[in-house]
mmCIF file of the N, C-alpha and C atoms, coordinates in Angstrom:
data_MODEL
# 
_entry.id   MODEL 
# 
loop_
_atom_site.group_PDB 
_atom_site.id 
_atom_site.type_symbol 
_atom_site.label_atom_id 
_atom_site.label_alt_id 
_atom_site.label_comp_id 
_atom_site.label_asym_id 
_atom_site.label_entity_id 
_atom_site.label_seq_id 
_atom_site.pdbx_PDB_ins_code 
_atom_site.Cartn_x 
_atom_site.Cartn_y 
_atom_site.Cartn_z 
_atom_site.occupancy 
_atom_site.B_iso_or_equiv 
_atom_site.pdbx_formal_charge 
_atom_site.auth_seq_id 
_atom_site.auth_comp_id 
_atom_site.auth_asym_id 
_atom_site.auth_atom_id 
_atom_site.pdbx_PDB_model_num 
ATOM 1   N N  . UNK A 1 1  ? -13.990 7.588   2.923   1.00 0.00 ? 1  UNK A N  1 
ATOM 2   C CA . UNK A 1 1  ? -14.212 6.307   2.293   1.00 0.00 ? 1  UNK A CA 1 
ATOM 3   C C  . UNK A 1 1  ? -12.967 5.447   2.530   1.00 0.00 ? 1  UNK A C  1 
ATOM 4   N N  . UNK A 1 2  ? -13.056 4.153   3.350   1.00 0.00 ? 2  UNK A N  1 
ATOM 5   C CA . UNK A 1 2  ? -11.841 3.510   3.061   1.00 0.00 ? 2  UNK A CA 1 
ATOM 6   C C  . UNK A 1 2  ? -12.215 2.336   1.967   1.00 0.00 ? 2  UNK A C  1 
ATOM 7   N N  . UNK A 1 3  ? -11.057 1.868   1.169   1.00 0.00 ? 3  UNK A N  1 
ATOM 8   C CA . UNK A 1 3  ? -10.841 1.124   0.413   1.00 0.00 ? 3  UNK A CA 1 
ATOM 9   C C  . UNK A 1 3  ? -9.855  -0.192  1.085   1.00 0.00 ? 3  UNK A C  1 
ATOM 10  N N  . UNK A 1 4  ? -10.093 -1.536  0.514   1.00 0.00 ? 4  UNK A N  1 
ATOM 11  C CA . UNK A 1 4  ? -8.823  -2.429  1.079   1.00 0.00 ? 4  UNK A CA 1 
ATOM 12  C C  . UNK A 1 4  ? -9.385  -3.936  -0.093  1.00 0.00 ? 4  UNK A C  1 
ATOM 13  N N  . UNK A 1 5  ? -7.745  -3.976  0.205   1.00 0.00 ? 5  UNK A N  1 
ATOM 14  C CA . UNK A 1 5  ? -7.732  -5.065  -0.810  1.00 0.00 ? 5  UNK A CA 1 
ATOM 15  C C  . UNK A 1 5  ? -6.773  -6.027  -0.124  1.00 0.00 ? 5  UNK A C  1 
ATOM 16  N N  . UNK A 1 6  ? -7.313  -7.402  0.211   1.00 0.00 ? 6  UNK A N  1 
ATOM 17  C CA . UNK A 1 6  ? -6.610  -8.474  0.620   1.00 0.00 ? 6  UNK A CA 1 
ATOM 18  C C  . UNK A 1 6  ? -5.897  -9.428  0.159   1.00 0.00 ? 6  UNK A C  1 
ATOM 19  N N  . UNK A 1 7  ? -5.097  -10.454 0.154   1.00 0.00 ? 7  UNK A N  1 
ATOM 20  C CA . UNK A 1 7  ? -4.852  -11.269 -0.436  1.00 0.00 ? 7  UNK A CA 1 
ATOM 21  C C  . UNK A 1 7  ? -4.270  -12.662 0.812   1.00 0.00 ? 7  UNK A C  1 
ATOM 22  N N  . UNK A 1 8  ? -4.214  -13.534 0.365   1.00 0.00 ? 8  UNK A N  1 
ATOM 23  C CA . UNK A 1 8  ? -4.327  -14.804 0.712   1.00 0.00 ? 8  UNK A CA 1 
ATOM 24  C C  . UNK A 1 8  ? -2.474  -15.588 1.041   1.00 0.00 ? 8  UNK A C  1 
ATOM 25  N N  . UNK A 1 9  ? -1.724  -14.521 0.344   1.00 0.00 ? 9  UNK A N  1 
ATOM 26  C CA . UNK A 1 9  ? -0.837  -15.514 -0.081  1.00 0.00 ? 9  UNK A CA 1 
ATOM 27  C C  . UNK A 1 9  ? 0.516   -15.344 1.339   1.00 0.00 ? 9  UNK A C  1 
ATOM 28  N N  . UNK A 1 10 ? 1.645   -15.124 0.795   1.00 0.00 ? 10 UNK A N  1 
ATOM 29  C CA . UNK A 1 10 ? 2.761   -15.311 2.001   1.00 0.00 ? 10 UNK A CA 1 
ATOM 30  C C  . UNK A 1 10 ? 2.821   -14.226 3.173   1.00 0.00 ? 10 UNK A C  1 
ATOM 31  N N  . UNK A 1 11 ? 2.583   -12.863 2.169   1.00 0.00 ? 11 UNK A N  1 
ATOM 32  C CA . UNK A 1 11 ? 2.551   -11.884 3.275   1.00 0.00 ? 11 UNK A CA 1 
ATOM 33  C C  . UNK A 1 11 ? 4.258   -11.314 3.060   1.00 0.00 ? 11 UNK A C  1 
ATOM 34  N N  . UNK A 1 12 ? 4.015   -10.313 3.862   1.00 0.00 ? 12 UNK A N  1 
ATOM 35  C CA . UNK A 1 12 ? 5.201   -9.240  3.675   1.00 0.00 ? 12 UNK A CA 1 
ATOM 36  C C  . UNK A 1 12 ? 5.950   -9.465  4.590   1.00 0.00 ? 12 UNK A C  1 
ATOM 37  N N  . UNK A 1 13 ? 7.379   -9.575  4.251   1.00 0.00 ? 13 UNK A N  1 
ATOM 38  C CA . UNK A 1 13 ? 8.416   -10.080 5.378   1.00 0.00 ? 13 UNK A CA 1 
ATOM 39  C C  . UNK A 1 13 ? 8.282   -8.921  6.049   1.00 0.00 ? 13 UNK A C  1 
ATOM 40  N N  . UNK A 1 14 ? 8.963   -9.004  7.558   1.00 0.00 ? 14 UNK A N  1 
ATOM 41  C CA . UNK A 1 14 ? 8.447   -7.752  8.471   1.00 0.00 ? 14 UNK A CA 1 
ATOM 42  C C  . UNK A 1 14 ? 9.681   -6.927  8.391   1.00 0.00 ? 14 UNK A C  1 
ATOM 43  N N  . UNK A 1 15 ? 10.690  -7.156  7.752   1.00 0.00 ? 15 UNK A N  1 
ATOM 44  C CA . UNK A 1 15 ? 12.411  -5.996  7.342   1.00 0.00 ? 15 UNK A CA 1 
ATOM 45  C C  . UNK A 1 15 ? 11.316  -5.010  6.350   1.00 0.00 ? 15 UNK A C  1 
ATOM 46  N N  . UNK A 1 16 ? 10.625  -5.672  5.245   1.00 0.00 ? 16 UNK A N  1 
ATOM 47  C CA . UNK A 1 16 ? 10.250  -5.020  4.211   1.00 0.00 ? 16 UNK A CA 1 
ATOM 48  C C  . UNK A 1 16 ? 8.868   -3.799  4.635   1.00 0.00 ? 16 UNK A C  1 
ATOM 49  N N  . UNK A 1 17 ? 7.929   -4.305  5.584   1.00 0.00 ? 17 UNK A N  1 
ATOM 50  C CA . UNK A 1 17 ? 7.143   -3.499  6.027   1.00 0.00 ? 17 UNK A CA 1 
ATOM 51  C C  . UNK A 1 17 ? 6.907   -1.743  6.156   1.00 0.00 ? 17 UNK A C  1 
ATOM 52  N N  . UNK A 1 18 ? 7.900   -2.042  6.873   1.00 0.00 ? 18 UNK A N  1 
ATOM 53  C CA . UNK A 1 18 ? 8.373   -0.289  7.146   1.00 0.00 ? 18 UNK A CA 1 
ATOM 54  C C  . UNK A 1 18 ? 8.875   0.522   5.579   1.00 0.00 ? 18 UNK A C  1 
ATOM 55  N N  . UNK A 1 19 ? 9.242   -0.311  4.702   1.00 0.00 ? 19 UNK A N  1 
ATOM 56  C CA . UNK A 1 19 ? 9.496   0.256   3.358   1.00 0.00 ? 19 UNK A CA 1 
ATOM 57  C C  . UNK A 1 19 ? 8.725   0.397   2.513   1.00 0.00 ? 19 UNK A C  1 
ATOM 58  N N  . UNK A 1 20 ? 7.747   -0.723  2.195   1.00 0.00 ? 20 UNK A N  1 
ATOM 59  C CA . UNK A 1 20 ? 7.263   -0.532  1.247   1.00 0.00 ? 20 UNK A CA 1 
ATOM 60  C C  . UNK A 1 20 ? 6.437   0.662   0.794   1.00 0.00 ? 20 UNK A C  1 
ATOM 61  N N  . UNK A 1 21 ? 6.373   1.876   0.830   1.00 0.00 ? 21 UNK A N  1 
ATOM 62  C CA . UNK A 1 21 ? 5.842   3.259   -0.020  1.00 0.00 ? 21 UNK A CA 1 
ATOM 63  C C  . UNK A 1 21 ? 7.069   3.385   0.080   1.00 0.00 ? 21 UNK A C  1 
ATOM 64  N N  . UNK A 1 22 ? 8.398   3.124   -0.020  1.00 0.00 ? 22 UNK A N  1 
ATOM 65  C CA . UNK A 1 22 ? 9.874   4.051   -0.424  1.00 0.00 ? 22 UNK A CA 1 
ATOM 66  C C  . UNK A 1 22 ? 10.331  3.760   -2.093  1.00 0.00 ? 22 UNK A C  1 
ATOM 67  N N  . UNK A 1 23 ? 10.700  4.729   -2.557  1.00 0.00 ? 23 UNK A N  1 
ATOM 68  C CA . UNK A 1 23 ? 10.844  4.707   -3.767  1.00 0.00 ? 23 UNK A CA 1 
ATOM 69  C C  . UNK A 1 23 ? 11.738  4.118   -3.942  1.00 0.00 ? 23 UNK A C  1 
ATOM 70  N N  . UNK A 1 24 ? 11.637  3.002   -4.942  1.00 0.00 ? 24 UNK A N  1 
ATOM 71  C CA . UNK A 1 24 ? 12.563  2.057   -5.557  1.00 0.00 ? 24 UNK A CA 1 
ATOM 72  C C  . UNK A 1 24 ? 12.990  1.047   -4.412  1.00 0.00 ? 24 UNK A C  1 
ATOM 73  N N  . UNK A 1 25 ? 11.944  1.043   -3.656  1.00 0.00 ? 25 UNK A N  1 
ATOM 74  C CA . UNK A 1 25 ? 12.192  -0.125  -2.455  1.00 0.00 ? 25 UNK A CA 1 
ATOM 75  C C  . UNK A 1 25 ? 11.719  -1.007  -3.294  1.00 0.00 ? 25 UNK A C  1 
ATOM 76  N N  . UNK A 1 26 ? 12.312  -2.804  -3.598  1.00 0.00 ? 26 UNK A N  1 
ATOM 77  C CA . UNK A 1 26 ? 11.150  -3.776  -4.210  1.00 0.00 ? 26 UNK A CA 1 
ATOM 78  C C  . UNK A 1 26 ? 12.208  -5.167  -3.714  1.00 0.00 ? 26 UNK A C  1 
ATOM 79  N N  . UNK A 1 27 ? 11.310  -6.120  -3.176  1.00 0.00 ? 27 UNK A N  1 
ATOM 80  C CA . UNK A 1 27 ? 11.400  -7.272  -2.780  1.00 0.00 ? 27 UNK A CA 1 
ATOM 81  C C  . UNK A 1 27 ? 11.204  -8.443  -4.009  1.00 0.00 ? 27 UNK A C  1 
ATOM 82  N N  . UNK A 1 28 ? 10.912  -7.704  -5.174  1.00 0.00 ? 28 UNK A N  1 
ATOM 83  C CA . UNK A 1 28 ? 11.326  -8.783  -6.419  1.00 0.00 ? 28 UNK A CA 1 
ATOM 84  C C  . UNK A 1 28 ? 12.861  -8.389  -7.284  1.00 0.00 ? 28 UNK A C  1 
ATOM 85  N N  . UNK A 1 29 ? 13.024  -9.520  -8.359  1.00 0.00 ? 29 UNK A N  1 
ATOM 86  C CA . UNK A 1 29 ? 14.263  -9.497  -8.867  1.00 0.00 ? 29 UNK A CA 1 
ATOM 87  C C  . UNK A 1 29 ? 14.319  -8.801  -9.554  1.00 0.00 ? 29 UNK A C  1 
ATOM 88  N N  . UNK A 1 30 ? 12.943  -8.583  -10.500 1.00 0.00 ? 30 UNK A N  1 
ATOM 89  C CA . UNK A 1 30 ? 13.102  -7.266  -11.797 1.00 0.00 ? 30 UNK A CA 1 
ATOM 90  C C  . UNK A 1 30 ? 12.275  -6.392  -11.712 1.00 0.00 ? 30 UNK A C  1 
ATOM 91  N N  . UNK A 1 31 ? 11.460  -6.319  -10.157 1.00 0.00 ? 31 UNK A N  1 
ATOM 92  C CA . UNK A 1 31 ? 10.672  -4.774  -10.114 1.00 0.00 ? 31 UNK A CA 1 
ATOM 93  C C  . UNK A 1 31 ? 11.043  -3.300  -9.829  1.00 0.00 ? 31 UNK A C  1 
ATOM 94  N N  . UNK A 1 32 ? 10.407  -2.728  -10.256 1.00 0.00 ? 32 UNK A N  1 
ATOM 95  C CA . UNK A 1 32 ? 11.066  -0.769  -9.947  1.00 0.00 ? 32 UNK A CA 1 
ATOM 96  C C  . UNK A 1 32 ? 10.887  -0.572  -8.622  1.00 0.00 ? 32 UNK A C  1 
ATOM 97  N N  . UNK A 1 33 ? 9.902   -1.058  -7.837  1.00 0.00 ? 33 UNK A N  1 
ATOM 98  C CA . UNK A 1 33 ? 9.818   -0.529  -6.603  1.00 0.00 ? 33 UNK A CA 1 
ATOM 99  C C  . UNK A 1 33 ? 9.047   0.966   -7.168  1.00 0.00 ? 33 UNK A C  1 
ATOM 100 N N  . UNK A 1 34 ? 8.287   1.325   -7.774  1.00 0.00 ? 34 UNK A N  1 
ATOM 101 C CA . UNK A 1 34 ? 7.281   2.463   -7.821  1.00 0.00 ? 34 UNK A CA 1 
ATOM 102 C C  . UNK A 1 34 ? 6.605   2.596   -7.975  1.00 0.00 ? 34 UNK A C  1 
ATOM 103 N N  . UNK A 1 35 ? 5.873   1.271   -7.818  1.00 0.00 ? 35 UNK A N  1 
ATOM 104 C CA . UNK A 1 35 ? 3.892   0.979   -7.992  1.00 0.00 ? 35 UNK A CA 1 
ATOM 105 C C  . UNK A 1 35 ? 3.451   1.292   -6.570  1.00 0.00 ? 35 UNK A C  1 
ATOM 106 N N  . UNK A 1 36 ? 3.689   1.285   -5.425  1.00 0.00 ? 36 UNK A N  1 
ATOM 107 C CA . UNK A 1 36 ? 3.414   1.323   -4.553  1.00 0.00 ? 36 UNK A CA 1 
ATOM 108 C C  . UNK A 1 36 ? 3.945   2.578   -3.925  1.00 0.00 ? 36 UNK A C  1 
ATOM 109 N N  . UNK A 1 37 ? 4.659   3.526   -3.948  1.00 0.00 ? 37 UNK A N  1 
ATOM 110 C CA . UNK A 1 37 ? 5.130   4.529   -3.979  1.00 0.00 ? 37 UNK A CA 1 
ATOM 111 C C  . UNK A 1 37 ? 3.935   5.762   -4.689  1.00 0.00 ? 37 UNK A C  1 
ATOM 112 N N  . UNK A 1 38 ? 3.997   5.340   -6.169  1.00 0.00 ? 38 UNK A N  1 
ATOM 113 C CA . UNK A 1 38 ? 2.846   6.165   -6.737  1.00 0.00 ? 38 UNK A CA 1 
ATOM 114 C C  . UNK A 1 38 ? 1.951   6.034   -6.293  1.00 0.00 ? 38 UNK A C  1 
ATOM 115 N N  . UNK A 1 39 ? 1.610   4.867   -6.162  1.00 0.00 ? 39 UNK A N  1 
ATOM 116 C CA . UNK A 1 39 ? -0.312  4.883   -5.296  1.00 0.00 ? 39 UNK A CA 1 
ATOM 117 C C  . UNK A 1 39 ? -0.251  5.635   -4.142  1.00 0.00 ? 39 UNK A C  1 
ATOM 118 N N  . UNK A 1 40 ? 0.744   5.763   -3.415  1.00 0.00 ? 40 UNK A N  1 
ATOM 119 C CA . UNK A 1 40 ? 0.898   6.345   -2.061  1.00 0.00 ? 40 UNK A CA 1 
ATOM 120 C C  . UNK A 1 40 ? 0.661   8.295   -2.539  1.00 0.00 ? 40 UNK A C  1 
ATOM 121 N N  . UNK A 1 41 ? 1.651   8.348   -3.665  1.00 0.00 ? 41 UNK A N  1 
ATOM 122 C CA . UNK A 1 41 ? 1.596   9.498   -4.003  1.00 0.00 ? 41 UNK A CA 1 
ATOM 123 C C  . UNK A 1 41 ? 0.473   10.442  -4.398  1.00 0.00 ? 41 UNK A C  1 
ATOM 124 N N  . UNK A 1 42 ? -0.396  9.532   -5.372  1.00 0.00 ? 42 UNK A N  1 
ATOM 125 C CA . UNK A 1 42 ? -1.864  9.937   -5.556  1.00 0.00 ? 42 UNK A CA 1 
ATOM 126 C C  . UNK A 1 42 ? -2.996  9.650   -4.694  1.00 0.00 ? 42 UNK A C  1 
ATOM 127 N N  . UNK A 1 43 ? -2.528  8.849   -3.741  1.00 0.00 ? 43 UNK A N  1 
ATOM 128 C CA . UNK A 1 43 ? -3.667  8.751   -2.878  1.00 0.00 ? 43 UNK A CA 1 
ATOM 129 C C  . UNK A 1 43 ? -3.659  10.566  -1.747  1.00 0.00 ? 43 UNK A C  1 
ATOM 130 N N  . UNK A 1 44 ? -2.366  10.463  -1.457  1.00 0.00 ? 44 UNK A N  1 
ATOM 131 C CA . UNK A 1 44 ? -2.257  11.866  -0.362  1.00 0.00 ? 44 UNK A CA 1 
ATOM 132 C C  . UNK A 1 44 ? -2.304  13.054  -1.159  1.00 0.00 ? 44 UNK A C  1 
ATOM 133 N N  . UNK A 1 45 ? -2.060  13.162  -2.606  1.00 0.00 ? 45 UNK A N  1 
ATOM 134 C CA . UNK A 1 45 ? -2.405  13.942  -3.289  1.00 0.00 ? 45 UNK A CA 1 
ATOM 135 C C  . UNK A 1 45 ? -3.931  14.600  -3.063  1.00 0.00 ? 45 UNK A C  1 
ATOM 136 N N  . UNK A 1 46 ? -4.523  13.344  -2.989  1.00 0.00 ? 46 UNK A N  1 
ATOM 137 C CA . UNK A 1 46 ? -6.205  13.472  -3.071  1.00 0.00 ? 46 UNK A CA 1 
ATOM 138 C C  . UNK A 1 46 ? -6.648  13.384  -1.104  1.00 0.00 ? 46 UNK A C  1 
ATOM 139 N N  . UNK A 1 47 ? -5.806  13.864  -0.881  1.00 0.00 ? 47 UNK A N  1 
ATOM 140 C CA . UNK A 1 47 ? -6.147  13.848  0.803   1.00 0.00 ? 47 UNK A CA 1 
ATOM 141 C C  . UNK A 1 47 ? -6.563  12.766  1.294   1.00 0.00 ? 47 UNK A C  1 
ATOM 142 N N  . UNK A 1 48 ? -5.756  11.634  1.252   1.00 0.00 ? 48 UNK A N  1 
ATOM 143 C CA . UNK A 1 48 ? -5.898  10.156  1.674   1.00 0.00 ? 48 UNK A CA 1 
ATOM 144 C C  . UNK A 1 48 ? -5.048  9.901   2.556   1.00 0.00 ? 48 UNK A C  1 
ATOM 145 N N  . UNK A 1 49 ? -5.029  8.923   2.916   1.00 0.00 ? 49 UNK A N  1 
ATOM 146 C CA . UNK A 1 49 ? -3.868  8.192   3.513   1.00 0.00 ? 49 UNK A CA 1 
ATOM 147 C C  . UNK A 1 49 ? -3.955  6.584   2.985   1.00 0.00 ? 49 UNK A C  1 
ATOM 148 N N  . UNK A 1 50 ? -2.562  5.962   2.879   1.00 0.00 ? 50 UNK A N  1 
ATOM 149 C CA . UNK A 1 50 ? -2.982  4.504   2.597   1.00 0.00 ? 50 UNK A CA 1 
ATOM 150 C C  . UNK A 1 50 ? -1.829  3.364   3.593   1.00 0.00 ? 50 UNK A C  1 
ATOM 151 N N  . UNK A 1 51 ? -1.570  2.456   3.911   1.00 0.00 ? 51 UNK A N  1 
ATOM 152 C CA . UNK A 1 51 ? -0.927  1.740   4.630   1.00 0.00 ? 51 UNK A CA 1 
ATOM 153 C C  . UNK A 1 51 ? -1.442  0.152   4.345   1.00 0.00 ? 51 UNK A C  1 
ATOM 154 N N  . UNK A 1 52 ? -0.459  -0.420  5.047   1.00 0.00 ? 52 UNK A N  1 
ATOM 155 C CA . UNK A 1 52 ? -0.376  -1.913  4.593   1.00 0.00 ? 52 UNK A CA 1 
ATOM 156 C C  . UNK A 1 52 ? -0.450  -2.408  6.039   1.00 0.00 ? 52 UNK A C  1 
ATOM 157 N N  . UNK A 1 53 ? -1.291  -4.421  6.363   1.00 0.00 ? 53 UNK A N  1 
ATOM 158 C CA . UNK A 1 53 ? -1.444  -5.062  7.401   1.00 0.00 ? 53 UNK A CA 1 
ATOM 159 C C  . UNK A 1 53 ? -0.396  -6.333  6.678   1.00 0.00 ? 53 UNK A C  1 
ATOM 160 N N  . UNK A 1 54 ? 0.278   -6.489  7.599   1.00 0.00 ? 54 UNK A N  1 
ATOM 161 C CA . UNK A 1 54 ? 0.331   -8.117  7.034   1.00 0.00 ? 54 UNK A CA 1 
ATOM 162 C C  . UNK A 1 54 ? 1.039   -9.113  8.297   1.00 0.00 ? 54 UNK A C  1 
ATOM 163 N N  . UNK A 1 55 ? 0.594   -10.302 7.528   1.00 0.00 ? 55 UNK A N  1 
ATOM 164 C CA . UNK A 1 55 ? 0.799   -11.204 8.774   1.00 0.00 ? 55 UNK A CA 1 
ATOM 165 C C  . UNK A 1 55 ? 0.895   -12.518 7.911   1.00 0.00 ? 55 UNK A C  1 
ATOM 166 N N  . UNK A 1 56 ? 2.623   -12.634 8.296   1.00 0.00 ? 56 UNK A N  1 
ATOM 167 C CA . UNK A 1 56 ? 3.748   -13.897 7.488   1.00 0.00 ? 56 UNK A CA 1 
ATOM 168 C C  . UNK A 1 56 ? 2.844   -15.385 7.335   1.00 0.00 ? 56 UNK A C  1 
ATOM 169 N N  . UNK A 1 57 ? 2.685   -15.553 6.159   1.00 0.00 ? 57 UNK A N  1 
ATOM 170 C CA . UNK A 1 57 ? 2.200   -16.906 6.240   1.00 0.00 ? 57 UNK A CA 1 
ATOM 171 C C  . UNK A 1 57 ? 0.575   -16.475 5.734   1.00 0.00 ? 57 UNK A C  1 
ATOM 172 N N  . UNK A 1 58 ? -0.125  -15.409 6.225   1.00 0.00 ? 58 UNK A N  1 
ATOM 173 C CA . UNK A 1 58 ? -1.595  -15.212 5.830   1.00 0.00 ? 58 UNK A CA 1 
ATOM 174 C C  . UNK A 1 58 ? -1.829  -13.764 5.273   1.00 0.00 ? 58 UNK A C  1 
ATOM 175 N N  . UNK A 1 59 ? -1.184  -13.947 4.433   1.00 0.00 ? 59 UNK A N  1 
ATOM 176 C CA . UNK A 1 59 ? -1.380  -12.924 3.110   1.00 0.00 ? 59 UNK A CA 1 
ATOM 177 C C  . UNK A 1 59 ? -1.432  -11.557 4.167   1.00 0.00 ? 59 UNK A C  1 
ATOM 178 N N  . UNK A 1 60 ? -1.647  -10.360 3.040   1.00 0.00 ? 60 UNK A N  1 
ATOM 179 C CA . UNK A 1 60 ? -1.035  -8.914  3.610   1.00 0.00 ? 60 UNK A CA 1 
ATOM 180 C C  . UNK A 1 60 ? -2.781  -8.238  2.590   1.00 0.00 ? 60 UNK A C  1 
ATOM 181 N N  . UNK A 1 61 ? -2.915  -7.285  3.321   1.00 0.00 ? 61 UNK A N  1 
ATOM 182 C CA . UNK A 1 61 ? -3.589  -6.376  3.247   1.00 0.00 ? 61 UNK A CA 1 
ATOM 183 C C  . UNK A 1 61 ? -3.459  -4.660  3.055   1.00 0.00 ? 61 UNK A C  1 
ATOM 184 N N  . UNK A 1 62 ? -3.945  -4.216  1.541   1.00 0.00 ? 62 UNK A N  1 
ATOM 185 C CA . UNK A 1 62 ? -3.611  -2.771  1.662   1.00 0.00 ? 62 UNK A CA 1 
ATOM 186 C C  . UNK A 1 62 ? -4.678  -1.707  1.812   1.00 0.00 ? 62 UNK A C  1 
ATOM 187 N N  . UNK A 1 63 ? -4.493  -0.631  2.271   1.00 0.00 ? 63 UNK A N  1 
ATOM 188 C CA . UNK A 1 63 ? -5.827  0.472   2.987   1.00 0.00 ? 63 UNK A CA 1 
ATOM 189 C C  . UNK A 1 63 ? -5.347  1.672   2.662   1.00 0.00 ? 63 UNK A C  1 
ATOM 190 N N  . UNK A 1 64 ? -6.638  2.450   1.551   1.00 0.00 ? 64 UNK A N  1 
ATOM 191 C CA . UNK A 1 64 ? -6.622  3.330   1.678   1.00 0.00 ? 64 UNK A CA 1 
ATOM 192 C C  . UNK A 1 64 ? -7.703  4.329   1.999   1.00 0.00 ? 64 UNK A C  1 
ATOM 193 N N  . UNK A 1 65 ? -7.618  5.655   2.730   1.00 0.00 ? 65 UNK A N  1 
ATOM 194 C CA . UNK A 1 65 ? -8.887  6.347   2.757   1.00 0.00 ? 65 UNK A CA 1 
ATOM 195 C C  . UNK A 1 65 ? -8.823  7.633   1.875   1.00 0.00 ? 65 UNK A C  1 
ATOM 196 N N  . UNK A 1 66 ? -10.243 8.177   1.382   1.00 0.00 ? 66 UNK A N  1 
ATOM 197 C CA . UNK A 1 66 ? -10.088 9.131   0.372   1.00 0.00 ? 66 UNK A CA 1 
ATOM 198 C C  . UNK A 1 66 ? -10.935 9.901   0.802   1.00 0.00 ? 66 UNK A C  1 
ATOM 199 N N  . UNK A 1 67 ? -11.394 11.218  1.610   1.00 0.00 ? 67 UNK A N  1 
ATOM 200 C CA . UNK A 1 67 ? -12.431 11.767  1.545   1.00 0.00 ? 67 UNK A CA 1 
ATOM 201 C C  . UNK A 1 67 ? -13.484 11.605  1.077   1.00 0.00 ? 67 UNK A C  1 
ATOM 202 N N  . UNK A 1 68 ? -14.403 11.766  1.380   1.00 0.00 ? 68 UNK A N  1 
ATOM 203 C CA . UNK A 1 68 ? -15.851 12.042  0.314   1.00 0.00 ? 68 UNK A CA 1 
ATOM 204 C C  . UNK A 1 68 ? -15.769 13.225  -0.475  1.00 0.00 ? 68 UNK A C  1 
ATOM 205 N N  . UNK A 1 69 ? -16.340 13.437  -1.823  1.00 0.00 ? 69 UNK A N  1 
ATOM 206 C CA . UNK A 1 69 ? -16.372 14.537  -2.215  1.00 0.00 ? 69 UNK A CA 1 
ATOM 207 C C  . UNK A 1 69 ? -17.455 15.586  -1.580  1.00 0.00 ? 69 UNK A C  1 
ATOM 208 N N  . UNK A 1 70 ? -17.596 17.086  -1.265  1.00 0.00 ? 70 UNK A N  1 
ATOM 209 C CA . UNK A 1 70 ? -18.376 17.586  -1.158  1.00 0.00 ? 70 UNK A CA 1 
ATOM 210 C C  . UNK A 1 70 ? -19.656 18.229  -2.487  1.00 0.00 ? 70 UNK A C  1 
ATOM 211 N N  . UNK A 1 71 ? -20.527 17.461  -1.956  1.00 0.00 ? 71 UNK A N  1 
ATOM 212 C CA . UNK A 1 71 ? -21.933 18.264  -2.906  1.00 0.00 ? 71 UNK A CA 1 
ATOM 213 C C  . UNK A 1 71 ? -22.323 19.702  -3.098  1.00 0.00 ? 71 UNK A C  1 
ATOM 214 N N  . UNK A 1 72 ? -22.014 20.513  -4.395  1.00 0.00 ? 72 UNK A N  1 
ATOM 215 C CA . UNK A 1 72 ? -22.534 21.903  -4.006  1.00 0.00 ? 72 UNK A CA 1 
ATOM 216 C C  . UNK A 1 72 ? -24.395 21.678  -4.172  1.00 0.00 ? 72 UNK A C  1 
# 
């Protein structure tokens, strides 16, 4: 199953790209940098993978995939 969620707005500077799932990485003044880290964490927990698109000026995009569950 993939999941994605878009948005519209500036987009992710491209220094920050490569960071963002690093813990306590954050491009604001008073954030933890571990919202995006944890999601990363529970997503591969659950045999996912998740990653980010973005493109400066036209908002950034995040993706994750989760297995299907199996039916007994």
């Amino acid at each position: 199953m993939l999941v994605r969620v878009r948005d519209n707005g500036t987009g992710i500077p491209d220094g920050a790209r490569a960071r963002l799932f690093e813990p306590f990485f954050t491009t604001k003044p008073a954030g933890l940098g571990m919202g995006l880290r944890i999601c990363a964490s529970i997503v591969s927990a659950h045999g996912g993978r998740i990653w980010a698109d973005s493109e400066c000026g036209h908002g950034a995009a995040f993706h994750f995939t989760l297995p299907l569950a199996q039916m007994s």
